[in-house]
N, C-alpha and C positions, 0 to 999 in steps of 0.2 A: 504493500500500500504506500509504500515510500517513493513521490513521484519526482524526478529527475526533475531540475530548473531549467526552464528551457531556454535555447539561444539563440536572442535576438539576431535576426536579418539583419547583418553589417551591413548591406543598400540602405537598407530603415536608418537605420542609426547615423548613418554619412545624411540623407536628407535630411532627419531631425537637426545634428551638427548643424549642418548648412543653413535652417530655417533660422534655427536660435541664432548664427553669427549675427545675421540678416536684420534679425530684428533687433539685435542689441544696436548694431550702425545706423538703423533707423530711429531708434530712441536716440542715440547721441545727439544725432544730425539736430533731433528736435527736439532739444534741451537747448543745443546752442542756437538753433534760430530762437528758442523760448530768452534765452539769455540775451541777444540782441535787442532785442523789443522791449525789454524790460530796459535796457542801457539807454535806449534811445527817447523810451518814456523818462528816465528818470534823468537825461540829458534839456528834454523838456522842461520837465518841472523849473530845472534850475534855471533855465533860460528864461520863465515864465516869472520866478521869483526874483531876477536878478530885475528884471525889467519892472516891479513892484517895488522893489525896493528905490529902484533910479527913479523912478514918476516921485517917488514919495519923499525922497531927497532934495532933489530938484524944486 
């Protein structure tokens, strides 16, 4: 009743491989565009605050 562990399809496991690289480089990719837009928003702000402060100086 002792049932042997069976073993996986190396093809299987090479696309599985392949899919997870895949997706880990697509997560990257979209973290740093996520990372850019947040820079550029908060490149904003300060541009926005600078220019509040200058009106209010002024």
């Amino acid at each position: 009743m002792n049932q042997e562990p069976k073993i996986p399809n190396p093809e299987k496991i090479a696309q599985t491989i392949k899919k997870a690289r895949r997706a880990c480089r697509e997560m990257e990719l979209a973290g740093l565009e996520l990372d850019e837009a947040i820079a550029l928003l908060e490149q904003e702000n300060r541009n926005q605050r600078k220019q509040y402060l200058n009106k209010f100086l002024n």
